[in-house]
C-alpha positions as CSV (number, residue, x, y, z in Angstrom):
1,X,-0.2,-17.9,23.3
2,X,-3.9,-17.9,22.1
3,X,-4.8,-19.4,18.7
4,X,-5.6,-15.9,17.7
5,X,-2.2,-14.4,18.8
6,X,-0.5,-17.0,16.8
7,X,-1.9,-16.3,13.5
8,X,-1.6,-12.6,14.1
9,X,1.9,-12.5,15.4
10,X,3.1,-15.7,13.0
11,X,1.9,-16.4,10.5
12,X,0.6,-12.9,9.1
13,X,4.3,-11.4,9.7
14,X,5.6,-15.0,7.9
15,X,2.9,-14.4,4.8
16,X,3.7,-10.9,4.5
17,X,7.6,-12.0,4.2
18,X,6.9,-14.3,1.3
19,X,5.0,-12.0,-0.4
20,X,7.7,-9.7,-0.1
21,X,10.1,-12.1,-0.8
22,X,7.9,-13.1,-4.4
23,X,8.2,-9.4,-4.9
24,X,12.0,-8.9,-4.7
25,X,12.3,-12.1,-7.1
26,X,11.0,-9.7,-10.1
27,X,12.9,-6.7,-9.3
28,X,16.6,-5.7,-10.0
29,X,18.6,-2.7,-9.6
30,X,17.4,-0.6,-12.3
31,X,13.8,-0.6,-10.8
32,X,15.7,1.5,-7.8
33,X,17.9,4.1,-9.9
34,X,15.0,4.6,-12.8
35,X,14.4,7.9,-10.6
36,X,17.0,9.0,-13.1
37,X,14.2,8.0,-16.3
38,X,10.9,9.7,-14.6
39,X,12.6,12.4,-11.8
40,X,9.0,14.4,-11.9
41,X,7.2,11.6,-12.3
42,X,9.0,9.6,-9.0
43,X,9.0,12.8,-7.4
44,X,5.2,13.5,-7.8
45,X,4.1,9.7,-7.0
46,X,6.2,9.5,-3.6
47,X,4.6,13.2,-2.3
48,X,1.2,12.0,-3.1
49,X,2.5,8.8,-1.0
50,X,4.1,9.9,1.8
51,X,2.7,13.2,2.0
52,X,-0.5,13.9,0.5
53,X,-1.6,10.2,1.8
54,X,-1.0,10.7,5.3
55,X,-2.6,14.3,5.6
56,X,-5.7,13.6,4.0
57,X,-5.9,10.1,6.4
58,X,-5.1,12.4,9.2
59,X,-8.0,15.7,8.3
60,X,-10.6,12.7,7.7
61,X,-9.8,11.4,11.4
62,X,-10.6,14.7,12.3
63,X,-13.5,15.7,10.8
64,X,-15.4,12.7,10.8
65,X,-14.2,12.7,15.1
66,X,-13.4,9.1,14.5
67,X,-12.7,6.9,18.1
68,X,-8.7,7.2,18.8
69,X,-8.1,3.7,18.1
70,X,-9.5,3.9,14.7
71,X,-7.9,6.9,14.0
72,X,-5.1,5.7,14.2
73,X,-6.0,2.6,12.5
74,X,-6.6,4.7,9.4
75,X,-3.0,6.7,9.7
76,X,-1.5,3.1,9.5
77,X,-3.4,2.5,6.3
78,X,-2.3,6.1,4.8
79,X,1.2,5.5,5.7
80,X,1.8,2.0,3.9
81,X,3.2,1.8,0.8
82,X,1.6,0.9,-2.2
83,X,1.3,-3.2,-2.8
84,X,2.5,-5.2,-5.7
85,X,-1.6,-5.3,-6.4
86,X,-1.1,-1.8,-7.8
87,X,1.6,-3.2,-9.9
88,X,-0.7,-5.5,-11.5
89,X,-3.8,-2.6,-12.2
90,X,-1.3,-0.7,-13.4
91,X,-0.5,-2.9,-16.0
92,X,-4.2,-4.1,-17.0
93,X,-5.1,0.0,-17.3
94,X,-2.1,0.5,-19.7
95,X,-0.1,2.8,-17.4
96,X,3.9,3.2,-17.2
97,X,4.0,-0.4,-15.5
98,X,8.0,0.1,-15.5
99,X,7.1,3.6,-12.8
100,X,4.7,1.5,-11.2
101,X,7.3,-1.3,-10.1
102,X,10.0,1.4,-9.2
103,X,7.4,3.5,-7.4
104,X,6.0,0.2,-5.7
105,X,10.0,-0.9,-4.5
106,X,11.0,2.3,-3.3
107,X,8.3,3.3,-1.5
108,X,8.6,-0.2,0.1
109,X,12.3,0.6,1.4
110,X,11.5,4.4,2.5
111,X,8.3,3.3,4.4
112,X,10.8,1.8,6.7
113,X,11.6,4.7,8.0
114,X,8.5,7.2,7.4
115,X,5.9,4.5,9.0
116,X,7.4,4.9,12.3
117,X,7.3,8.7,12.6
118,X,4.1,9.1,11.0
119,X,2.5,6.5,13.7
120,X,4.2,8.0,16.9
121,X,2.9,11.0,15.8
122,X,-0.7,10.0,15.1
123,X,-0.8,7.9,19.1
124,X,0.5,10.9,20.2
125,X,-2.4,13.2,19.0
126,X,-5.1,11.4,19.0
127,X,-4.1,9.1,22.6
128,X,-4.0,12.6,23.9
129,X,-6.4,12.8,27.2
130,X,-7.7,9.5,26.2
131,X,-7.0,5.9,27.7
132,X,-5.5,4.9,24.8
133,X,-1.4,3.7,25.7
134,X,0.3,2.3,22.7
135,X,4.0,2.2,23.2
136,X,5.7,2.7,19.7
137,X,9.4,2.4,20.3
138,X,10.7,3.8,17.1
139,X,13.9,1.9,16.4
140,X,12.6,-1.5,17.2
141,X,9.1,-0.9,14.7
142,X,12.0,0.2,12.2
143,X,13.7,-3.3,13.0
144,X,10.3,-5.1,12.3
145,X,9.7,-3.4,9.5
146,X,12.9,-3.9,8.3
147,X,12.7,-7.7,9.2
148,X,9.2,-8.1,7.6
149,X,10.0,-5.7,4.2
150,X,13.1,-5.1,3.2
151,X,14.8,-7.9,3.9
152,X,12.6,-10.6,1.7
153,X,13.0,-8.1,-1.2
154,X,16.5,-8.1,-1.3
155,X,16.6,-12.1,-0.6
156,X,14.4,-12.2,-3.7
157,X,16.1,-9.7,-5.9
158,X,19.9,-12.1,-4.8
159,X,18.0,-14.9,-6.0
160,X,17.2,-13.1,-9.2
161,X,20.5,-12.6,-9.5
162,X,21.7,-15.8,-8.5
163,X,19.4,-18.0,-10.1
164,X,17.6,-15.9,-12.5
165,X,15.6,-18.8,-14.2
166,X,14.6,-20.4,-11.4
167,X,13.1,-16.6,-9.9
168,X,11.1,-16.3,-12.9
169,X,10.0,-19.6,-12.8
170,X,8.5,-19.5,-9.7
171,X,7.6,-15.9,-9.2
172,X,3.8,-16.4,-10.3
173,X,3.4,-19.0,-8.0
174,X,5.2,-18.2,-5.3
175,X,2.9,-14.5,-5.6
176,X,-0.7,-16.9,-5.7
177,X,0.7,-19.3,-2.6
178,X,1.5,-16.2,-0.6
179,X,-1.6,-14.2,-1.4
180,X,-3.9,-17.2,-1.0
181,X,-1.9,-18.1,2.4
182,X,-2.3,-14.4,3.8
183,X,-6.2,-14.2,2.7
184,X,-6.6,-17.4,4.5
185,X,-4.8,-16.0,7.3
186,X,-7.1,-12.8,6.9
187,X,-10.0,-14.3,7.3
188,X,-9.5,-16.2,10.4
189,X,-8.0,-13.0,12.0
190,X,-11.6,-11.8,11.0
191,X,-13.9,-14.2,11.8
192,X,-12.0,-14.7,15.4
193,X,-13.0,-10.6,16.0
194,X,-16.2,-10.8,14.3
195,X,-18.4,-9.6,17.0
196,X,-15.7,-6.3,17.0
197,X,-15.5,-5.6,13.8
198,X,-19.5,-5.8,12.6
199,X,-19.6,-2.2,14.3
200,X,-16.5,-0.5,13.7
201,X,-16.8,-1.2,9.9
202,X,-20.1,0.6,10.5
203,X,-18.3,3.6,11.2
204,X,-15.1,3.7,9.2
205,X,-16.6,2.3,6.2
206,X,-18.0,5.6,4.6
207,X,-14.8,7.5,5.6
208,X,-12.3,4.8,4.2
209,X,-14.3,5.5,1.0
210,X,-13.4,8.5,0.6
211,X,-10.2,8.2,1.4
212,X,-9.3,6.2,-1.8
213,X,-11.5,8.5,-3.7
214,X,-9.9,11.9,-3.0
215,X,-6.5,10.1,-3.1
216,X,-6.8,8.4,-6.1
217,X,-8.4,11.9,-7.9
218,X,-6.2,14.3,-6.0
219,X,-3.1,12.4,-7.6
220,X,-4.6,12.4,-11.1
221,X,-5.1,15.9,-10.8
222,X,-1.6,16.5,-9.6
223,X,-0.3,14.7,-12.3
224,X,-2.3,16.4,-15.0
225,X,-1.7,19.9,-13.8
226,X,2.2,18.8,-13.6
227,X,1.7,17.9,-17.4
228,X,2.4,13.9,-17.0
229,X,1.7,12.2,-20.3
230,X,-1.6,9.7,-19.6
231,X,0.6,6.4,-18.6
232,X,2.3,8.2,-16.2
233,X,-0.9,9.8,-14.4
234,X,-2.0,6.2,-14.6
235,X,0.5,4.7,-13.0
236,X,0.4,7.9,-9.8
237,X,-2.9,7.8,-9.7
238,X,-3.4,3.9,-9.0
239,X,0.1,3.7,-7.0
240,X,-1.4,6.4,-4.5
241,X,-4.6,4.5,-4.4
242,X,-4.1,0.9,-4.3
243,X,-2.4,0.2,-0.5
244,X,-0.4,-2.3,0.9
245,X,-3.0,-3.4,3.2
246,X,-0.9,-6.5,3.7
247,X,1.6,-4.8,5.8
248,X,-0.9,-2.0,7.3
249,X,-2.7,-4.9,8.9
250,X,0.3,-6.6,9.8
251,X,1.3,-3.5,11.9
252,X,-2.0,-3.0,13.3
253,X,-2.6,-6.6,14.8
254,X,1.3,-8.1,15.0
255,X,3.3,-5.1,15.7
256,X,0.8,-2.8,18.0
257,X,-1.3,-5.6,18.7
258,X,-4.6,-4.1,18.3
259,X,-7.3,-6.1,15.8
260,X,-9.4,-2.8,16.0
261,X,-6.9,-0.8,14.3
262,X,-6.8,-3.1,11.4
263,X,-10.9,-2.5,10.8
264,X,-9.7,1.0,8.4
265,X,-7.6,-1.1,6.4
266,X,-10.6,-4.7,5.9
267,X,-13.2,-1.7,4.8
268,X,-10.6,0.1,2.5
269,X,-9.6,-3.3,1.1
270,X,-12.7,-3.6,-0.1
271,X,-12.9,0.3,-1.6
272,X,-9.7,-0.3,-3.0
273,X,-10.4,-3.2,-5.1
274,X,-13.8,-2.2,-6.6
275,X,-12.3,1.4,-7.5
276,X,-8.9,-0.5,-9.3
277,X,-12.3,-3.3,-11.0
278,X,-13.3,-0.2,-12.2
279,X,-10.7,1.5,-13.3
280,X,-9.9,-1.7,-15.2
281,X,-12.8,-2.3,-17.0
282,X,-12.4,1.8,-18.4
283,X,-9.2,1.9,-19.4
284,X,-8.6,-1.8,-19.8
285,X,-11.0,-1.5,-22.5
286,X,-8.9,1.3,-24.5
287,X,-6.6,0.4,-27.2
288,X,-3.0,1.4,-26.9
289,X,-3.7,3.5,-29.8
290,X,-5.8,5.6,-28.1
291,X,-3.6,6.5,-24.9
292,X,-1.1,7.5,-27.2
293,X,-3.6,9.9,-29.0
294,X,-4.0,11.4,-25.9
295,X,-0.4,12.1,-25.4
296,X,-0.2,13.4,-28.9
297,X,-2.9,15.7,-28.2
298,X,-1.2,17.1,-25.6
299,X,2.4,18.2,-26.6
300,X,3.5,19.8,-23.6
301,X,3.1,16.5,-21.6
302,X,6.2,15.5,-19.6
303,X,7.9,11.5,-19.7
């Protein structure tokens, strides 16, 4: 095993965990049956996740006539949940941080399943009459998912449970050493490829753009039109955005093996984070006072 194929099939997959695992340490139960709380609002931030995400990824492939292997790249990226980053945007821009977190979680667990399906259907289509062979056997990506995902959250919301001071204690640093481990381990995946990359970013960079635009203002609109009060179209609208580009390039370079399909999620990394900055610096700036003036303005607004 190369130096390159250990960090990619290692320690990525073992960062990923602990992140996941710092992530299930500050969730309980209730951030899974708050569906109950915010239905419409759970209801609208999941479609815009697992549906509107995907098909807009998928017509952008299309009409831009991006390579197959990119293609697909970006259809990993637009079928990932969004990351515990969104949770924290979410919070500086004053949205429903509680719908943020419950969106965040059970998109997590569903993605399990959905990521699979969505993948074996994007190789299929656009492998089609090209040389590109991925095999994507479905119940073993589940498994890796699974292995990767789901089970770190629930180890970290037991030891929430368990030892709830101790989980609190070390969330915030357990979150920073994880982060700071997987960037470290992102950038020598990236420098390793560099010659690769350089060119490919080239090409997906524009398109990756506006993929987090339309996403990010087709799910405001959504929410608006659906009458959700302004911390609630907050919250969608930067859930849908912001990406768990953790695990999208965990699939891409651990589980399918293939640094080139990770190059959609480095250049939306980048989109991602200037368009939450700036979010953050509008809304951030905004008193509490004056979100709630909004909602007041609006009576027919839904919670």
């Amino acid at each position: 095993m190369t130096v390159t194929e250990l960090i990619s099939k290692v320690f990525l997959p073992i960062s990923l965990a602990i992140i996941m695992l710092g992530m299930g340490m500050g969730l309980m139960p209730s951030d899974f049956t708050r569906i109950v709380k915010y239905p419409k609002a759970i209801l609208i931030g999941l479609t815009n996740q697992f549906i509107l995400l995907p098909i807009i990824g998928f017509s952008l492939a299309v009409s831009f006539d991006l390579n197959p292997t990119t293609a697909v790249g970006l259809i990993i990226l637009a079928s990932c949940p969004g990351g515990v980053v969104s949770n924290l945007i979410t919070r500086v821009c004053k949205g429903n941080i509680a719908l943020s977190v419950t969106l965040t979680a059970i998109a997590s667990v569903l993605s399990i399943i959905t990521i699979p399906f969505i993948l074996s259907f994007a190789i299929e289509y656009f492998g089609k009459g090209t040389d590109l062979i991925i095999n994507l056997p479905i119940l073993d990506t589940i498994v890796q998912i699974m292995i990767i995902v789901v089970i770190p959250i629930s180890t970290g919301m037991l030891i929430l449970r368990l030892k709830p001071h101790f989980a609190k204690r070390m969330k915030k640093p357990m979150h920073f050493a994880s982060i700071f481990i997987f960037v470290l381990v992102f950038i020598a995946v990236i420098i390793s490829n560099l010659s690769l990359i350089g060119n490919a970013l080239m090409e997906v960079g524009f398109v990756t753009l506006i993929l987090n635009i339309i996403t990010m203002g087709v799910s405001y609109l959504v929410s608006k039109l659906l009458k959700l009060n302004i911390e609630n179209t907050i919250s969608i609208t930067i859930e849908s955005g912001i990406q768990n580009g953790a695990l999208a390039f965990v699939i891409a370079t651990s589980i399918l093996n293939n640094i080139e399909m990770a190059i959609p999620t480095v250049a939306y990394t980048i989109w991602m984070f200037l368009t939450g900055g700036l979010l953050m610096w509008q809304l951030g700036k905004c008193p509490n006072t004056s979100l709630k003036q909004v909602n007041e303005a609006n009576p027919n607004h839904v919670d």
